[in-house]
Rosetta silent file (secondary structure, phi, psi, omega in degrees, C-alpha in Angstrom):
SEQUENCE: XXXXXXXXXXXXXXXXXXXXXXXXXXXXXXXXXXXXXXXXXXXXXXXXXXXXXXXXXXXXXXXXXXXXXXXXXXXXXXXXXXXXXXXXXXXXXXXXXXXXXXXXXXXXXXXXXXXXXXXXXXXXXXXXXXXXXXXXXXXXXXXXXXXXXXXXXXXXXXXXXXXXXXXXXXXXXXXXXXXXXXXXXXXXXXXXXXXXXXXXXXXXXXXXXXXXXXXXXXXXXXXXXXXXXXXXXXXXXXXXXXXXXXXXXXXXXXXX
SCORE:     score description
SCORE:     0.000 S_00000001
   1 L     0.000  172.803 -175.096  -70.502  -97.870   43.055 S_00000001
   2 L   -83.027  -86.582 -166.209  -73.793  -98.295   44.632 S_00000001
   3 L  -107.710   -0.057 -175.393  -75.322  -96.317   47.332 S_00000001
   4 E  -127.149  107.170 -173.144  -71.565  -94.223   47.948 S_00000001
   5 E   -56.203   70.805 -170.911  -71.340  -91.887   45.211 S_00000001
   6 E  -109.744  140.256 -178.529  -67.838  -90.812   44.098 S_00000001
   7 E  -148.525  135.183 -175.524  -67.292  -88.015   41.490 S_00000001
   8 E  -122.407  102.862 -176.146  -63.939  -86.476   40.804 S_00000001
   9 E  -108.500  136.310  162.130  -63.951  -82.987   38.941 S_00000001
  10 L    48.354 -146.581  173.469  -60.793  -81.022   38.314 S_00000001
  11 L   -68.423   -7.841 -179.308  -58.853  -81.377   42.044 S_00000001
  12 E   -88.058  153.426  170.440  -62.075  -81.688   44.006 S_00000001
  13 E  -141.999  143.972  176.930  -63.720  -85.329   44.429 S_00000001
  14 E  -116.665  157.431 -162.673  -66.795  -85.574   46.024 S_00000001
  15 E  -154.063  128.595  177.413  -68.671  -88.697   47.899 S_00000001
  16 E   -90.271   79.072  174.050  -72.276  -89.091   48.252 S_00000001
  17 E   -67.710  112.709 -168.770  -74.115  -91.362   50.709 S_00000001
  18 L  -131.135  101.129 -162.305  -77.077  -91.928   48.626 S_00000001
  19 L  -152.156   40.351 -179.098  -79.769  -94.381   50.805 S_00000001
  20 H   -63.904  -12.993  163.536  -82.172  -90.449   51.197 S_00000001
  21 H   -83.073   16.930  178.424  -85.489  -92.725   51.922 S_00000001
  22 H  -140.895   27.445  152.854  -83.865  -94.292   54.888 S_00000001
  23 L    71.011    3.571  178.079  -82.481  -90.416   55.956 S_00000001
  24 L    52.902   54.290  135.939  -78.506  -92.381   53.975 S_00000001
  25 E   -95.886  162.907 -150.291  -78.511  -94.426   56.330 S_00000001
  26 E   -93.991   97.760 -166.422  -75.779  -96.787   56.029 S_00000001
  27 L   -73.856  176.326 -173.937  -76.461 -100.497   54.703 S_00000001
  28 L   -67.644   -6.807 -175.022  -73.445 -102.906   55.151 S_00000001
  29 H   -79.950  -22.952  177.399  -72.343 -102.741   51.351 S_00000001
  30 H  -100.947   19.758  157.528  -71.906  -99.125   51.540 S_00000001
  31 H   -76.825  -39.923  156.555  -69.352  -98.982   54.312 S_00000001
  32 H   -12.112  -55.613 -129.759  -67.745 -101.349   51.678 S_00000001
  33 H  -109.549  -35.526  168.980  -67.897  -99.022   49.354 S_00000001
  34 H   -76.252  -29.543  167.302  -67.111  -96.037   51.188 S_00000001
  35 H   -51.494  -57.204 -161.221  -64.034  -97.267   52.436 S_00000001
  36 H   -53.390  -44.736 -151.990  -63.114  -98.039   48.830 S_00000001
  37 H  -102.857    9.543  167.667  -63.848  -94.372   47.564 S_00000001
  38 H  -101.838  -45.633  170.974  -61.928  -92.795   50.542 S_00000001
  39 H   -29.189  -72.702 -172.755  -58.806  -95.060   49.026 S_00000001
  40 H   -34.252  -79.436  178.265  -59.333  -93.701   45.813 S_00000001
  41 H   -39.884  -29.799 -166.804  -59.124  -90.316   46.557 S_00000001
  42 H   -77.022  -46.327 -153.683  -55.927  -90.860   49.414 S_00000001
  43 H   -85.898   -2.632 -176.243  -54.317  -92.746   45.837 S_00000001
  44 L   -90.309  101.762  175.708  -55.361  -89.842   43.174 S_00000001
  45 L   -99.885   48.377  158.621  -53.045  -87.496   43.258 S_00000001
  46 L   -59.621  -55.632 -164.042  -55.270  -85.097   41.249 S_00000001
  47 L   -57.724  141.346 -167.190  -57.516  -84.947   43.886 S_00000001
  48 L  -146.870  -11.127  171.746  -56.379  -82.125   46.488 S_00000001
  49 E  -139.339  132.032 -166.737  -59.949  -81.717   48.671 S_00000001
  50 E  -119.527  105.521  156.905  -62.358  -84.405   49.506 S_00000001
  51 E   -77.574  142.339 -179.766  -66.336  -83.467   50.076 S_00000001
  52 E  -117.143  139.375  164.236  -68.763  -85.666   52.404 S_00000001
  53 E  -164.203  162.823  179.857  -72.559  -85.318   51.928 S_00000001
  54 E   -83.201  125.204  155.455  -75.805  -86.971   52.115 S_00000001
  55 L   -79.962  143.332 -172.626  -78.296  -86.897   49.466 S_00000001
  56 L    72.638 -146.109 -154.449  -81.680  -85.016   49.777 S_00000001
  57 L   -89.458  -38.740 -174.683  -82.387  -83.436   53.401 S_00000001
  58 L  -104.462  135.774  174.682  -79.863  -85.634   55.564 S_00000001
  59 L   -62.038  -60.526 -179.199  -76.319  -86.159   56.069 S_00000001
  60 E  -177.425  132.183  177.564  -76.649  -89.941   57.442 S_00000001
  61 L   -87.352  -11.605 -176.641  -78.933  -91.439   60.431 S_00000001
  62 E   132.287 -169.791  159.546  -76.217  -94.316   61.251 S_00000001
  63 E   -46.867  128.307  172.200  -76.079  -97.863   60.580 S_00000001
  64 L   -86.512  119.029  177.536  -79.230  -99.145   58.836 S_00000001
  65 L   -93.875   24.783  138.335  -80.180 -101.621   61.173 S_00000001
  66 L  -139.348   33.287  151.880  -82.404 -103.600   58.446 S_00000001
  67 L   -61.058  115.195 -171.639  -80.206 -104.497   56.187 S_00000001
  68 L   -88.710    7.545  164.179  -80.533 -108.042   56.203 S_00000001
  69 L   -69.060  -11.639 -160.481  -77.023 -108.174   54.698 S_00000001
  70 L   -98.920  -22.487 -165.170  -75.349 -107.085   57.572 S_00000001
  71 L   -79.133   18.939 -150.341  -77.316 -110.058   59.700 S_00000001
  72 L  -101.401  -49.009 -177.669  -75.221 -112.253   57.125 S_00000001
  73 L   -95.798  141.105  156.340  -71.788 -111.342   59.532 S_00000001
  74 L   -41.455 -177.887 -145.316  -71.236 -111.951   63.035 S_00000001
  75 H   -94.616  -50.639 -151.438  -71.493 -108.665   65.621 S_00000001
  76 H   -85.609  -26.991 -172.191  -67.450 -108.200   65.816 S_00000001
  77 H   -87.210  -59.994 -177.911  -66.737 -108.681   61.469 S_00000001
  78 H   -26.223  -59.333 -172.457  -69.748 -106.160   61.274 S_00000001
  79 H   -43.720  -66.633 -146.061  -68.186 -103.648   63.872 S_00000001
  80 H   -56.600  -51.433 -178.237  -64.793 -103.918   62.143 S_00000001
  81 H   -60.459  -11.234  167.617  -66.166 -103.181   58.578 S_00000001
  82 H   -71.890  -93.525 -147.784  -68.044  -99.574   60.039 S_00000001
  83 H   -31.898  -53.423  154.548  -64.572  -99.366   61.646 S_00000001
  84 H   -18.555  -67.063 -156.159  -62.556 -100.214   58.340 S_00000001
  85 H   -63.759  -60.318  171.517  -64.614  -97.441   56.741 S_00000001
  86 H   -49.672  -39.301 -169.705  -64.225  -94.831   59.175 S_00000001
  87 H   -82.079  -13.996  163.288  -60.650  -94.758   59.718 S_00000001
  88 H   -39.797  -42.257 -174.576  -60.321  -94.958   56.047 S_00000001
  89 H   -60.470  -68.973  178.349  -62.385  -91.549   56.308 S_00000001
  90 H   -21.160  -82.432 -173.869  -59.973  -90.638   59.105 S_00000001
  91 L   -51.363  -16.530  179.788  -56.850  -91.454   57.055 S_00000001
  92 L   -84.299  123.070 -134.661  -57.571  -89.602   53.878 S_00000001
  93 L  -107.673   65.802  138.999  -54.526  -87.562   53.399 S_00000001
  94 L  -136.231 -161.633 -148.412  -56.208  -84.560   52.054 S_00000001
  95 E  -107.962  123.408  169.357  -58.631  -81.668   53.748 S_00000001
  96 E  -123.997  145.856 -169.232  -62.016  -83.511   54.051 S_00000001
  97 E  -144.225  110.227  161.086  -65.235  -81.447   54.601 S_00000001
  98 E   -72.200   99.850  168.672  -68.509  -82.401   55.999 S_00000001
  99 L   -91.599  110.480 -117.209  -71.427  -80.992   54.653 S_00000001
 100 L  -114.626  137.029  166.607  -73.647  -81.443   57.262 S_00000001
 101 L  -169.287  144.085 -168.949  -77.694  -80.951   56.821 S_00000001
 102 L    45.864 -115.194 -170.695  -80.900  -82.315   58.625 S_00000001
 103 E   -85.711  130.934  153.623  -79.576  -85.563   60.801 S_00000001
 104 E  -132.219   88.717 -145.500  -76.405  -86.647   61.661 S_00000001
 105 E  -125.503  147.546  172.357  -76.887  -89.562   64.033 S_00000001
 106 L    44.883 -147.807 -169.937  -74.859  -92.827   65.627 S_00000001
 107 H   -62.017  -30.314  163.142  -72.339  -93.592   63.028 S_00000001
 108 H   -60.013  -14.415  167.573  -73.318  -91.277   61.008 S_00000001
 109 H   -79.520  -49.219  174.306  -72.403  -88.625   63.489 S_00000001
 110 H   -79.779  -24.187  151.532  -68.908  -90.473   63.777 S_00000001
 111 H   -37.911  -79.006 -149.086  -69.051  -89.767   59.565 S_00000001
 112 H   -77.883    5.102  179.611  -69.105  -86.853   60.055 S_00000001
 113 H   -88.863  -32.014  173.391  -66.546  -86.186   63.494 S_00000001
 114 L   -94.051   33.718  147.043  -63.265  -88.180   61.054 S_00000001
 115 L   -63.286  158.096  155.501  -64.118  -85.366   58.630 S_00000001
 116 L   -62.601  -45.472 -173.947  -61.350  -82.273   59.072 S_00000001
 117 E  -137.713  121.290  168.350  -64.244  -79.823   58.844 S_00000001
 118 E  -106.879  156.401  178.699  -67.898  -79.732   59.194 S_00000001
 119 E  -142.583  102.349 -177.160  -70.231  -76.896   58.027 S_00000001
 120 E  -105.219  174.055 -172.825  -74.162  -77.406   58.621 S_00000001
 121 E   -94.381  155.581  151.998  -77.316  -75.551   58.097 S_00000001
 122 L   -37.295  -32.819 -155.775  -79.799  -74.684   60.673 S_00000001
 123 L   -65.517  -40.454 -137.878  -81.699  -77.902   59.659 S_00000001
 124 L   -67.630  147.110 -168.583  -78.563  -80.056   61.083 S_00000001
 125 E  -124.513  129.442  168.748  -79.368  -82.480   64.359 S_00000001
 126 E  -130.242  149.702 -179.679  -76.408  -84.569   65.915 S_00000001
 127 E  -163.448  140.253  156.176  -77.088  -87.574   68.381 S_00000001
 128 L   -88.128   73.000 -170.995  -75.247  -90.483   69.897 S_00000001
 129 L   -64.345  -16.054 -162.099  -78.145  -92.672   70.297 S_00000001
 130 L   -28.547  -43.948 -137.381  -76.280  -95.972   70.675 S_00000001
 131 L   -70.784  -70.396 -147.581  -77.657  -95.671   74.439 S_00000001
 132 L   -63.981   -2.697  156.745  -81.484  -95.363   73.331 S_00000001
 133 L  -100.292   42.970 -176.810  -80.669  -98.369   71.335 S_00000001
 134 L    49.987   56.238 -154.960  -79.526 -100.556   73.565 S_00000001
 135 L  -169.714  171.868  173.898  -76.188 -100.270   72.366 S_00000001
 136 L  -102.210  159.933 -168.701  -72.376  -98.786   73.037 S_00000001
 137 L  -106.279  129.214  164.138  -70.989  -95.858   71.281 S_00000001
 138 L  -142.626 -149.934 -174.387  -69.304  -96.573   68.197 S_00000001
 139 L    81.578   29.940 -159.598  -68.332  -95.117   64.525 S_00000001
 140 L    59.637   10.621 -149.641  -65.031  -94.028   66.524 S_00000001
 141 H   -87.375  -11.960 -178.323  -66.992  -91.215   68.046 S_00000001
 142 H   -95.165    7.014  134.479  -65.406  -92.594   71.713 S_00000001
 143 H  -117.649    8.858  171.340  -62.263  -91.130   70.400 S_00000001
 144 H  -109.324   -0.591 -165.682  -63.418  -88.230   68.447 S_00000001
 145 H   -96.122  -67.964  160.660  -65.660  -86.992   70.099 S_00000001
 146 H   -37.524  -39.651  166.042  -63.681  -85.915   73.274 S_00000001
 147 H   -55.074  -48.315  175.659  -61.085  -84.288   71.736 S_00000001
 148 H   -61.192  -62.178 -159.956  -63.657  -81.807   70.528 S_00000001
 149 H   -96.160  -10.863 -177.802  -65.796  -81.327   73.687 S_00000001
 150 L    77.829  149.507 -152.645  -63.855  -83.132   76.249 S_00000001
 151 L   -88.430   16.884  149.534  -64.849  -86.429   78.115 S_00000001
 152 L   -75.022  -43.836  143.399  -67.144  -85.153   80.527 S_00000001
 153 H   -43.903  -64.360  159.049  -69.434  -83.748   77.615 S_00000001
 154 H   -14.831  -71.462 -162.999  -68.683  -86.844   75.767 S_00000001
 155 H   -54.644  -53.673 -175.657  -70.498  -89.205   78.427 S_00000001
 156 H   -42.485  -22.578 -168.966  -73.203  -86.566   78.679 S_00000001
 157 H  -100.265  -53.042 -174.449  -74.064  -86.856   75.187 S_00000001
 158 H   -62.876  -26.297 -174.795  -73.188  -90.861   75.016 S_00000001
 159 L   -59.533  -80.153 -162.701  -75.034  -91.343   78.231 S_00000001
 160 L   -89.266    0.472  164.268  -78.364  -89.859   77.560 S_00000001
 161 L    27.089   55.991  175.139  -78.041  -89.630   73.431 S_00000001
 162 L  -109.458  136.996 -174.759  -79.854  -86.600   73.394 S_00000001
 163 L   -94.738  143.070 -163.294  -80.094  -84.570   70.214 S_00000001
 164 E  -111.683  152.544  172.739  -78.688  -81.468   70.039 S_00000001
 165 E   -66.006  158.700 -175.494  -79.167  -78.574   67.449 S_00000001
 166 H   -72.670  -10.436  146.923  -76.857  -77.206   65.085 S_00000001
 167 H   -52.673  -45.512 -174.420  -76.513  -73.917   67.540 S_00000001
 168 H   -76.339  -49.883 -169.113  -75.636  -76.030   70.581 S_00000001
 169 H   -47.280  -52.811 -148.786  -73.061  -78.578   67.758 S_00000001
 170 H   -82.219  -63.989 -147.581  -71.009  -75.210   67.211 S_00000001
 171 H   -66.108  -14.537  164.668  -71.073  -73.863   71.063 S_00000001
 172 L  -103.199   34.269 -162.208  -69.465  -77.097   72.046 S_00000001
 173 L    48.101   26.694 -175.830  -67.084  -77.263   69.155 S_00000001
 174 L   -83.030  -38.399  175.912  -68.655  -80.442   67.164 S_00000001
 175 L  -123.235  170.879  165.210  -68.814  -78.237   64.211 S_00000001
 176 L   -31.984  -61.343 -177.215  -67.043  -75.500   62.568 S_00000001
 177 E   170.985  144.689 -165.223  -70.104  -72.913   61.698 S_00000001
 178 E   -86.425   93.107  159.958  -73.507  -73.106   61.447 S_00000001
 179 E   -90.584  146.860 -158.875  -74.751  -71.410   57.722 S_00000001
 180 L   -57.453  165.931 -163.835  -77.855  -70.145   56.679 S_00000001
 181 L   -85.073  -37.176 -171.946  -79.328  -73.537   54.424 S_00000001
 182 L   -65.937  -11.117  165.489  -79.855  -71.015   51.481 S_00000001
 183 L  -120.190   13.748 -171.928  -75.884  -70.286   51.413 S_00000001
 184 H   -30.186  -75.220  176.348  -74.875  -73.261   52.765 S_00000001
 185 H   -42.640  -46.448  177.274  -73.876  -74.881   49.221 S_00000001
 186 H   -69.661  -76.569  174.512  -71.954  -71.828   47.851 S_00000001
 187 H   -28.483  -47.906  171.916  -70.255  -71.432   51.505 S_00000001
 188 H   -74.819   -6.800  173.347  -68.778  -75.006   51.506 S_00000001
 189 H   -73.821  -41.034  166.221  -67.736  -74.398   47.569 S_00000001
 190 H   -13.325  -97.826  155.456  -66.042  -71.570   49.130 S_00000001
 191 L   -71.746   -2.632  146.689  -64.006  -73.495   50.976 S_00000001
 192 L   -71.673  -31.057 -175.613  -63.434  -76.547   49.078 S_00000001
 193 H   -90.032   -6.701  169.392  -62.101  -74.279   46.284 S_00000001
 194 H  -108.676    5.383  153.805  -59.327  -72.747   48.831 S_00000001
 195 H   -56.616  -71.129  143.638  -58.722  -76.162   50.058 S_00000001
 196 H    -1.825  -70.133 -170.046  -57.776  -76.804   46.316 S_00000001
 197 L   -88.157   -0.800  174.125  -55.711  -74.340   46.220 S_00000001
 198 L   -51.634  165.854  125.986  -53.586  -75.165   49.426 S_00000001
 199 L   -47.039   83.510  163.590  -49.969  -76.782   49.385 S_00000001
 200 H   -36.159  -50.958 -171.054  -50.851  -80.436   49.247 S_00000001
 201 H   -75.739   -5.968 -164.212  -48.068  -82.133   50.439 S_00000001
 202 H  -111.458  -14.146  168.424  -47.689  -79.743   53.268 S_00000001
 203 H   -89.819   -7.484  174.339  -51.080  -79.809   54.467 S_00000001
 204 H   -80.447  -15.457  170.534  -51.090  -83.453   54.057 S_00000001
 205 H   -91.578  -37.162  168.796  -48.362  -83.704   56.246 S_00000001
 206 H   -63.758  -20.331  149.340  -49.884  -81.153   58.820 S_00000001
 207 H   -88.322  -11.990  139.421  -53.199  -83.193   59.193 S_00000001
 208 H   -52.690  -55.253 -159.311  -50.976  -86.160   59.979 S_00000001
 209 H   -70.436  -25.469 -178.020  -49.040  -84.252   62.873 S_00000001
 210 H   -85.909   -8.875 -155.789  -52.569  -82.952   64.268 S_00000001
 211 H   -98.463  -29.050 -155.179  -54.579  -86.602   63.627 S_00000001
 212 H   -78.416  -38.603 -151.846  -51.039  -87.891   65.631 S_00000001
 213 L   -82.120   10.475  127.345  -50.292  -85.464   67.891 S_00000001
 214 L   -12.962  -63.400 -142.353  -52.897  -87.447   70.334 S_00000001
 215 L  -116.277  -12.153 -148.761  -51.406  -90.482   70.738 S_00000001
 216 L  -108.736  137.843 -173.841  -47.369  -88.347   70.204 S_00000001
 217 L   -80.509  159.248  179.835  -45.093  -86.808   73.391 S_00000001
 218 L   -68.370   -3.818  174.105  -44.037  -83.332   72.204 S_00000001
 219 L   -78.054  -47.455  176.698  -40.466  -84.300   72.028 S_00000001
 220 H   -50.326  -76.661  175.718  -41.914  -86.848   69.131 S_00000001
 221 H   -24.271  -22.475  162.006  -43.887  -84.528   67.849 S_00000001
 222 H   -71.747  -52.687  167.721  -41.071  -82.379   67.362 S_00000001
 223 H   -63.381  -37.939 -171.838  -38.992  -84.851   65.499 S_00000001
 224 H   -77.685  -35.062 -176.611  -42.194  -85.632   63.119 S_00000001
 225 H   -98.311   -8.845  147.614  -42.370  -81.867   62.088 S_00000001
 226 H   -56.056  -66.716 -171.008  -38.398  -81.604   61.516 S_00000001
 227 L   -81.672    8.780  146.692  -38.592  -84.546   59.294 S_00000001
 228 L  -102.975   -1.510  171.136  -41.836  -83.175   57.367 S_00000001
 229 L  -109.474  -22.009  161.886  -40.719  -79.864   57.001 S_00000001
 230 L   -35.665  -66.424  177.602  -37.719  -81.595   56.119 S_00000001
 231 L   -62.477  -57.068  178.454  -39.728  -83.041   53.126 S_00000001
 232 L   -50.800  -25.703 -174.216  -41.731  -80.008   52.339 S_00000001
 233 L   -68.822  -23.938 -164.356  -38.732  -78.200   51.856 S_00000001
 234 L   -88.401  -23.481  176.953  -38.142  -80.272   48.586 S_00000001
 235 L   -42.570  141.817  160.272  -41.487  -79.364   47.421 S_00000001
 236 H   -49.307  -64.021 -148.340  -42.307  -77.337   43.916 S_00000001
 237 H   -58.578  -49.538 -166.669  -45.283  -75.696   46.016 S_00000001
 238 H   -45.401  -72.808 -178.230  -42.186  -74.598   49.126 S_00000001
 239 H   -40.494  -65.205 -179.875  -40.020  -73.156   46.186 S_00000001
 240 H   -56.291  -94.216 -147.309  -43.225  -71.173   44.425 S_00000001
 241 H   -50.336  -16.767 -167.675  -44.222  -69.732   48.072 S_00000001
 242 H   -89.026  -25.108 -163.859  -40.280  -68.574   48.892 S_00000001
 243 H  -106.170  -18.723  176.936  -40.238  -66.856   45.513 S_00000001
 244 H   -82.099  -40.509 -158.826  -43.928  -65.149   45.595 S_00000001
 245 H   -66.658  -46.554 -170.732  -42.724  -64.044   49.332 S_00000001
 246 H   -37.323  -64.716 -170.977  -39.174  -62.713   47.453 S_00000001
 247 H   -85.857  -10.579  168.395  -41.654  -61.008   45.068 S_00000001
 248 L   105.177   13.788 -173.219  -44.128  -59.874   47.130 S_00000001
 249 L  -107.175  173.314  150.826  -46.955  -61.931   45.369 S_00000001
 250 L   -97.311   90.976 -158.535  -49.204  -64.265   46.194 S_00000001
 251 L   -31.506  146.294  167.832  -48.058  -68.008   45.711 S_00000001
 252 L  -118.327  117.511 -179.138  -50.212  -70.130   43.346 S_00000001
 253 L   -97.017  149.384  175.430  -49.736  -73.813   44.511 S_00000001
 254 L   -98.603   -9.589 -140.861  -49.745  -76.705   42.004 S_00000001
 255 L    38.023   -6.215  165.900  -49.622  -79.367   45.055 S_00000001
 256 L   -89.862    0.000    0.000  -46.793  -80.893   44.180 S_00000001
């Protein structure tokens, strides 16, 4: 790959936006390419935790908006390939973690909102900007974003694309927790390595019923976690955890 990094150690695989003299921002080949390397990972089933990060100081400023490749497609084939990429992001059906540091702005902001979890430094800045760019809010963030903060914050942010600090991101729920930058890396290792160590198939079915449960009436919703617990039940990992509980241990999952 190019400018979207992917490296897959043991069960973790990690993906890189690597454009750090343009803050990784995002030319049009590496939505390409990040879509591609969120497949990969959905189709490995080694892979049991997925990291997102920036290279250098920033997570991602948005769309690079002087890429003359992108001026190559019409406005609506453009859109759809950010769009492609994100719900790819969206869709990958393990525990994805944003590691969030100096800017996360305009689609890049919407990077890091189809993540499961983000965890930034002090450094980290989030902004919808679309508005001070002439522009509409997009990178999905005008359906992720409300579900965190709800859509009167939502406008407030999309209206006036003002950037907020990574104290204010946590007090309105955009991120997770705010860590000091010097334990940042070890904190998010943390928790990539007990993502790892989850039940895969059963947390892969439990971030479908929560990505779902949106759009799903609770009588559906009900039927979708009978017939996924349904599944889960069949599991190695289900079988291990019934027999640690038996013994009084603590299950070691295999993901399968």
């Amino acid at each position: 790959m190019g400018n979207v990094l992917l490296q897959i150690e043991d069960s973790l695989a990690t993906i890189t936006l690597s454009n750090p003299k343009r803050k990784n921002a995002m030319a049009q080949s590496m939505w390409n390419e990040l879509r591609d390397a969120c497949l990969m990972v959905s189709n490995d089933p080694k892979v049991r935790a997925v990291l997102i990060q920036g290279e250098g100081n920033d997570f991602c400023s948005g769309a690079d908006l002087s890429d003359p490749d992108s001026l190559l497609l019409d406005g609506l084939s453009r859109m759809r390939v950010i769009g492609d990429s994100i719900l790819s992001l969206y869709r990958v059906n393990k525990p994805t973690i944003a590691k969030v540091k100096g800017v996360s702005v305009g689609a890049g902001m919407g990077l890091a909102l189809a993540c499961d979890l983000i965890y930034c430094d002090e450094t980290a800045r989030f902004c919808e900007i679309f508005s001070k760019r002439g522009l509409a809010i997009d990178g999905g963030s005008s359906w992720l974003l409300p579900k965190l903060v709800g859509p009167q914050k939502a406008k407030e942010l999309a209206f006036f694309g003002d950037m907020i600090d990574a104290n204010e991101a946590h007090r309105i729920g955009v991120v997770n927790k705010v860590i000091a930058s010097a334990e940042l890396d070890d904190f998010v290792k943390e928790q990539l390595d007990r993502a790892c160590s989850l039940p895969t198939v059963a947390v892969s079915l439990t971030k479908s019923l929560i990505n779902h449960s949106f759009e799903s009436s609770f009588e559906s919703a009900l039927e979708s976690e009978a017939q996924s617990q349904s599944l889960v039940f069949t599991t190695k990992d289900c079988a291990t955890a019934i027999m640690a509980f038996m013994e009084k241990k603590e299950p070691k999952f295999e993901g399968r």
